[in-house]
N, CA, C and O atoms as a MOPAC input file, in Angstrom:
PM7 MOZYME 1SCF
protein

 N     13.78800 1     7.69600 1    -7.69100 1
 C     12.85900 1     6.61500 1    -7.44400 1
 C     12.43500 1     6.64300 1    -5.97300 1
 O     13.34600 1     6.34100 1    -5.20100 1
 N     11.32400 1     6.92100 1    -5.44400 1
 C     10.74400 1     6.91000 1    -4.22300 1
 C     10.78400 1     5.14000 1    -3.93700 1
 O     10.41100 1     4.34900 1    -4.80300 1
 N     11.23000 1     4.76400 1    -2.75800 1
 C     11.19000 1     3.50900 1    -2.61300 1
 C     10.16800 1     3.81300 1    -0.48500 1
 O     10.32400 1     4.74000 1     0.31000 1
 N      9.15000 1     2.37600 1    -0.36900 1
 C      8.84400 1     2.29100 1     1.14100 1
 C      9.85600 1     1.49600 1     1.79000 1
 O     10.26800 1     0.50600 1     1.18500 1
 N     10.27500 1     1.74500 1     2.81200 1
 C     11.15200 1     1.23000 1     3.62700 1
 C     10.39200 1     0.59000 1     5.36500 1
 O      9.99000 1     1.37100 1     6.22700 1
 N     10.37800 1    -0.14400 1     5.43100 1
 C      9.94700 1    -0.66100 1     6.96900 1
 C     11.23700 1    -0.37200 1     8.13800 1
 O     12.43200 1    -0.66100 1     8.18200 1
 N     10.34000 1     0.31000 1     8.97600 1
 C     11.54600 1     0.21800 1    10.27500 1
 C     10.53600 1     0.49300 1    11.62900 1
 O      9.30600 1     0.44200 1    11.62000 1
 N     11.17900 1     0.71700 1    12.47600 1
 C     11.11300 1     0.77700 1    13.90000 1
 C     11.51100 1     2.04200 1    14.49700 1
 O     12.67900 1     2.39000 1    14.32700 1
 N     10.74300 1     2.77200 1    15.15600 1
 C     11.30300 1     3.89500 1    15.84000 1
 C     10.74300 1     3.62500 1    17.46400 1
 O      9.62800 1     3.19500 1    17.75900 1
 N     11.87100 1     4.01300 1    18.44200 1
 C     12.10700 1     3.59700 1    19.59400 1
 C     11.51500 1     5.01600 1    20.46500 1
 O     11.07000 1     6.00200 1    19.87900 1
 N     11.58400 1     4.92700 1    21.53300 1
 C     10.74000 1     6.17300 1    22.38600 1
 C     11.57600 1     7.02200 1    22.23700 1
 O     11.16000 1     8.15400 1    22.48100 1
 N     13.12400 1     6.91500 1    21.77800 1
 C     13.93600 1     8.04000 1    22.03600 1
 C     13.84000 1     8.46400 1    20.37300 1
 O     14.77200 1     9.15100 1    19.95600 1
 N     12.74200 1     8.08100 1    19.39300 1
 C     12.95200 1     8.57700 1    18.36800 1
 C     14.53000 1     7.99400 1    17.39600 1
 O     14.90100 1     8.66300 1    16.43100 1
 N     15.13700 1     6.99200 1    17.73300 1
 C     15.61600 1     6.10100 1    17.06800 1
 C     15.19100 1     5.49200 1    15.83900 1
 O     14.50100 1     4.52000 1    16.14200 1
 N     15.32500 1     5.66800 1    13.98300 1
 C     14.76000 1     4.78800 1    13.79600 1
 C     15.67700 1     4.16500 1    13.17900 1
 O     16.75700 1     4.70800 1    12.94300 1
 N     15.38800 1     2.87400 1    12.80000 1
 C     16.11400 1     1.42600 1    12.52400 1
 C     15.31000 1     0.72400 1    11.25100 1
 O     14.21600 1     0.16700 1    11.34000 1
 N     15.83500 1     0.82600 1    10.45800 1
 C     15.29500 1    -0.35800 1     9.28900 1
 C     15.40200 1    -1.90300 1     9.64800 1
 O     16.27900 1    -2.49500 1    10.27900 1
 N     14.05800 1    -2.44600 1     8.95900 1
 C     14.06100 1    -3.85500 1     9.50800 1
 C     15.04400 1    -4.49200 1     8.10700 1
 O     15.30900 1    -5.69300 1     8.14000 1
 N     15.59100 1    -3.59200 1     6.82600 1
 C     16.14800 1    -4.28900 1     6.40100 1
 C     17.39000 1    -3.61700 1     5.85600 1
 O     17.46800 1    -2.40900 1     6.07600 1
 N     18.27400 1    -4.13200 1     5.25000 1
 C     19.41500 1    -3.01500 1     5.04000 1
 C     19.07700 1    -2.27600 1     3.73600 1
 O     18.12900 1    -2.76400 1     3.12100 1
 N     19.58500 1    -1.34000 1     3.26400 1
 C     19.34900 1    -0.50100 1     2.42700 1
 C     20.48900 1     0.29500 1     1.54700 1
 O     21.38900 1     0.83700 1     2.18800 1
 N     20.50000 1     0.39700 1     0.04600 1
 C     21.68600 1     1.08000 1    -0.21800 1
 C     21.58800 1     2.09500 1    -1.39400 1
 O     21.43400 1     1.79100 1    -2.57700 1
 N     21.68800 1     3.20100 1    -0.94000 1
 C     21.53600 1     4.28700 1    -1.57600 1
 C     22.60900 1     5.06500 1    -2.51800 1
 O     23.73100 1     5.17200 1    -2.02200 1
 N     22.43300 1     5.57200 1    -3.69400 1
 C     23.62400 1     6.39300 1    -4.28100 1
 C     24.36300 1     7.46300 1    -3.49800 1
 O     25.56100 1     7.70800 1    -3.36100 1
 N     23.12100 1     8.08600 1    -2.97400 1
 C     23.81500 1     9.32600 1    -2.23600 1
 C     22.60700 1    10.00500 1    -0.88300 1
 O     21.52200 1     9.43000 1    -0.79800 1
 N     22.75600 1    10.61800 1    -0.38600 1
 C     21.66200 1    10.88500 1     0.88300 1
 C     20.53500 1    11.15400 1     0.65800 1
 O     20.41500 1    11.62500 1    -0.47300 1
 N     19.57600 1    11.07900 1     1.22800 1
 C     18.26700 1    10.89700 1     0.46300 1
 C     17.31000 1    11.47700 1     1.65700 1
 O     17.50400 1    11.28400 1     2.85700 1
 N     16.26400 1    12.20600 1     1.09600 1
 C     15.25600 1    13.21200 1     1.81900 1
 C     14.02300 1    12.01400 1     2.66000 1
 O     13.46300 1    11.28400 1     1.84300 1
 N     13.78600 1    11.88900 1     3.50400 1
 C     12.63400 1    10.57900 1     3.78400 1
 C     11.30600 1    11.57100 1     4.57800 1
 O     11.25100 1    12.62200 1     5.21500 1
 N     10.26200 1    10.43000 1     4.05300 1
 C      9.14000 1    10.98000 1     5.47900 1
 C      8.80800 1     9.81200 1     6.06800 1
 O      8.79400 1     8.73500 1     5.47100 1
 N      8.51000 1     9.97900 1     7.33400 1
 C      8.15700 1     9.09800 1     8.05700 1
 C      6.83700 1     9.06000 1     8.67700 1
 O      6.42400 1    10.04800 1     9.28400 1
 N      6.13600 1     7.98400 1     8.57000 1
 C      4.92500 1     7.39400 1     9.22500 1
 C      5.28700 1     6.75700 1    10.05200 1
 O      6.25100 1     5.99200 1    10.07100 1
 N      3.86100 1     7.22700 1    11.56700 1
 C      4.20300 1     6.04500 1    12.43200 1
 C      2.47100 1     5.67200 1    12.70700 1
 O      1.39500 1     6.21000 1    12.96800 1
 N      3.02300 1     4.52800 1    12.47400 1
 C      1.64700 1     3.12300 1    12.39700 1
 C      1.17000 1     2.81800 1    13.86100 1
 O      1.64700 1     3.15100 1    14.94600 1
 N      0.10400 1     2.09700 1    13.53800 1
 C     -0.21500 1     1.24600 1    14.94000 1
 C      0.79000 1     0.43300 1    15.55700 1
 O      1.71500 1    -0.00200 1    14.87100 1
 N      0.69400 1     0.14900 1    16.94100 1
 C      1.98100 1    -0.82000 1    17.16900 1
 C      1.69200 1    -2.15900 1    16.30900 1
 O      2.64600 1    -2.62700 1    15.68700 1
 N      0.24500 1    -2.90300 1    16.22200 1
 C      0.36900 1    -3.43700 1    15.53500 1
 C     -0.45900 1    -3.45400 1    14.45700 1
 O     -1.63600 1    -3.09600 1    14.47400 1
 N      0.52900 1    -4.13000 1    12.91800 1
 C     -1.06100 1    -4.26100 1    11.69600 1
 C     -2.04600 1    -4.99500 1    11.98600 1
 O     -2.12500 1    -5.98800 1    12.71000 1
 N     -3.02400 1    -4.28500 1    11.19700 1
 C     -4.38400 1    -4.75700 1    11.15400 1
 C     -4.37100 1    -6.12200 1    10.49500 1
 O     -4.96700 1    -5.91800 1     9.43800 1
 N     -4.07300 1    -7.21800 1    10.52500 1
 C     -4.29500 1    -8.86700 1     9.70300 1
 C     -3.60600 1    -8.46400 1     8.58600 1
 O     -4.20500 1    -8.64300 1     7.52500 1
 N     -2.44500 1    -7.94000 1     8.52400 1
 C     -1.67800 1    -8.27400 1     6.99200 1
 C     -2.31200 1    -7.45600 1     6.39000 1
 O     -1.77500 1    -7.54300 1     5.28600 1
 N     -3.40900 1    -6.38000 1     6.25000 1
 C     -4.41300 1    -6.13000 1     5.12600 1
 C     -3.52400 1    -4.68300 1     5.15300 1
 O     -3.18200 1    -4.19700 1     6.23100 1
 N     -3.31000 1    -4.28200 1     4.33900 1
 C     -2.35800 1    -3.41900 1     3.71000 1
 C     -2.91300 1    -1.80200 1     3.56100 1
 O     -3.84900 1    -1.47700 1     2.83000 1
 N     -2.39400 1    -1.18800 1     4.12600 1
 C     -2.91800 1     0.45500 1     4.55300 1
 C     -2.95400 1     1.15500 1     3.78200 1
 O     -3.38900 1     2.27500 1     4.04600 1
 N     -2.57300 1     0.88300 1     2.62500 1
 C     -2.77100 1     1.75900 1     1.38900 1
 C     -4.06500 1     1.11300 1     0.61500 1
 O     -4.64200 1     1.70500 1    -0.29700 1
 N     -4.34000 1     0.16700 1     0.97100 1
 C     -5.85200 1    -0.71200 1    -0.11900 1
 C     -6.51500 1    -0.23800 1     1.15100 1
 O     -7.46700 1     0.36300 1     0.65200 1
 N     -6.65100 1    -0.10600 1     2.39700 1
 C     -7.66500 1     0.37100 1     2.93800 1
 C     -7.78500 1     1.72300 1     2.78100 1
 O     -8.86800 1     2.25300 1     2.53200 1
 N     -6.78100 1     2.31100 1     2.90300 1
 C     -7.11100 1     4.07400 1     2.86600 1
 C     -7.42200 1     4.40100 1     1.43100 1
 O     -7.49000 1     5.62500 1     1.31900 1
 N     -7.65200 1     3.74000 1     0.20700 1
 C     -8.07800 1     3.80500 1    -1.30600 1
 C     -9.38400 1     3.22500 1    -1.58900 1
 O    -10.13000 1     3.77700 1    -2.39800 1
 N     -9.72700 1     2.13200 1    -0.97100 1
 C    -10.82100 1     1.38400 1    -0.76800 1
 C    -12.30000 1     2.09800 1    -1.45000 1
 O    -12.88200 1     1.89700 1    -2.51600 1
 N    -12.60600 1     3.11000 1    -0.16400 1
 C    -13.96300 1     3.83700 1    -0.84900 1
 C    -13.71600 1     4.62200 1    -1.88300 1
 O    -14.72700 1     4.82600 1    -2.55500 1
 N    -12.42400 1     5.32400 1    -2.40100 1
 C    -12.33000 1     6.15300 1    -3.53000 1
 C    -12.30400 1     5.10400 1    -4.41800 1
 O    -13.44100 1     5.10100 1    -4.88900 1
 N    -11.62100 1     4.12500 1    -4.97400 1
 C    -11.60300 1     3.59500 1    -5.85500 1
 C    -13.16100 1     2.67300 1    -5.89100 1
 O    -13.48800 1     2.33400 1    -7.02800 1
 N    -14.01200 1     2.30100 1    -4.88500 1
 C    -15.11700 1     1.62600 1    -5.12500 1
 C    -16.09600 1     2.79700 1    -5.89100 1
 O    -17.06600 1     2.61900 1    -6.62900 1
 N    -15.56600 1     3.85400 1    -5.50200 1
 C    -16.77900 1     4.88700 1    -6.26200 1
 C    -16.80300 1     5.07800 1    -8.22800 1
 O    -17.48600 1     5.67700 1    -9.05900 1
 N    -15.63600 1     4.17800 1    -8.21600 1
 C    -15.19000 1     4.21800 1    -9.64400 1
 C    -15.61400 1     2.84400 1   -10.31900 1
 O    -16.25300 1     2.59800 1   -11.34100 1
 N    -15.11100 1     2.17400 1    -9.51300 1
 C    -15.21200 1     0.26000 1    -9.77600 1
 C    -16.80800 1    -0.14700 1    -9.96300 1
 O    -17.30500 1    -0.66700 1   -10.96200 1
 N    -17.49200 1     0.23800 1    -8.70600 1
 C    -18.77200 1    -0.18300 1    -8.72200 1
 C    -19.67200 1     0.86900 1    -9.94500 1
 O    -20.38200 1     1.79300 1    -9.54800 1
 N    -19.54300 1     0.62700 1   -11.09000 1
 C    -20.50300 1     1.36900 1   -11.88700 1
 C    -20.63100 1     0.07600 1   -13.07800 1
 O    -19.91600 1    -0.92100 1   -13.17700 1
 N    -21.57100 1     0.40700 1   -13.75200 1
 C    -22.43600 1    -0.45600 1   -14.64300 1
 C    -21.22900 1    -0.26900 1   -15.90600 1
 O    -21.04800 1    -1.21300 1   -16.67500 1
 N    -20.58200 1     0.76700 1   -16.02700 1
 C    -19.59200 1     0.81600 1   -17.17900 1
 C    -18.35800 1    -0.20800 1   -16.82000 1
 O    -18.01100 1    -0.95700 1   -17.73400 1
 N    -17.87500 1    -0.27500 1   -15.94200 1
 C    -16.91200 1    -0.94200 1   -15.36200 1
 C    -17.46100 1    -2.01300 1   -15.11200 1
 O    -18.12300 1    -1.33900 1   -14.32300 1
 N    -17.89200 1    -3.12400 1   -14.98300 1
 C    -18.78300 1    -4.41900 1   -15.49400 1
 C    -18.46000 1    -4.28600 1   -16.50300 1
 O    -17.34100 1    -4.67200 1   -16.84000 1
 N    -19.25200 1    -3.73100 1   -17.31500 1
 C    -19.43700 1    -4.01700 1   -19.15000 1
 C    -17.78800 1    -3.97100 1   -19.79100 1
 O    -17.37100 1    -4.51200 1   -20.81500 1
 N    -17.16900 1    -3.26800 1   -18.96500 1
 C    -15.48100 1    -3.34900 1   -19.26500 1
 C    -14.78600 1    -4.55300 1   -19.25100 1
 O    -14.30400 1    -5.18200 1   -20.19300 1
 N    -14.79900 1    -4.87000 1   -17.66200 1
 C    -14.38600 1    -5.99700 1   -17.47200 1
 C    -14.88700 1    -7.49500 1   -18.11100 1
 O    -14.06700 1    -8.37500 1   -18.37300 1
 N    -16.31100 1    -7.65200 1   -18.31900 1
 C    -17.04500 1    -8.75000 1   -18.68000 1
 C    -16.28300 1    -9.52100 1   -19.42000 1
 O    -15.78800 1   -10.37600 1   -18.68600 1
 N    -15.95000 1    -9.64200 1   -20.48400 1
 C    -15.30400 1   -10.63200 1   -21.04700 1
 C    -14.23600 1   -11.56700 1   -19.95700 1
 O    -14.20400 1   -12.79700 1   -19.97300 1
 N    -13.50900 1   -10.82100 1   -19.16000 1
 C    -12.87400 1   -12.01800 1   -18.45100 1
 C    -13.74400 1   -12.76100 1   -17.64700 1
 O    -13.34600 1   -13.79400 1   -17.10700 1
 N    -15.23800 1   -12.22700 1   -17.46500 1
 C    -16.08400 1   -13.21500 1   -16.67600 1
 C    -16.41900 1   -14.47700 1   -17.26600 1
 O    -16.50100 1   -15.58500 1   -16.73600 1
 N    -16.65400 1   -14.01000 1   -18.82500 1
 C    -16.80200 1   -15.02000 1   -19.73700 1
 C    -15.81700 1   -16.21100 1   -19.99000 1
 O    -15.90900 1   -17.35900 1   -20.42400 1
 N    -14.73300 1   -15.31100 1   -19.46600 1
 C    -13.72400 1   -16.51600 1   -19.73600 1
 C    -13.29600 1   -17.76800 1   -18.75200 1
 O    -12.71700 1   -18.83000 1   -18.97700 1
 N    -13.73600 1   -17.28100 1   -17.78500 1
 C    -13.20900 1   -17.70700 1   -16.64300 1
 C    -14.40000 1   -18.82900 1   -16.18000 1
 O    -14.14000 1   -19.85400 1   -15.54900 1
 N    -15.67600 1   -18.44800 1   -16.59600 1
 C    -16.94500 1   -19.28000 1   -16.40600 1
 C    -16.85800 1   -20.90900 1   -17.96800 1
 O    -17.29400 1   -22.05800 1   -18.02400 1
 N    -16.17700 1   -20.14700 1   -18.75600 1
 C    -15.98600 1   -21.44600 1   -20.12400 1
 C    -14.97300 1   -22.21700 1   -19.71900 1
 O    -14.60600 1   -23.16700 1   -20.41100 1

């Protein structure tokens, strides 16, 4: 099971989880390093998906898919 983990890495390359963690047995990781700080809470995986998935979402088939919950939600 791939799980994301939040932590902190320090100039000496220290890193530190902001929460504790418990594993069966040792486990392979990759690490990202972010801006110092987030962008307003808005979540880096819905931005970096954003235009691929709008190229899918925004079509006239996808409306006609969804529609009924418009209907429902307007009654």
């Amino acid at each position: 099971m791939i799980q994301t983990l939040e932590a902190t890495i320090d100039e000496q390359g220290t890193v530190r989880l902001l929460k504790p963690t418990h594993l069966p047995a040792t486990r392979r990781a990759r690490v990202v390093v972010l801006e110092e700080t987030p962008i307003a809470a808005i979540s880096e995986t819905a931005l970096l998906s954003e235009r691929a998935l709008a190229a899918d979402w925004n079509r006239p088939e996808e409306d006609a898919a969804w529609s009924h919950l418009q209907r429902a939600q307007s009654a």
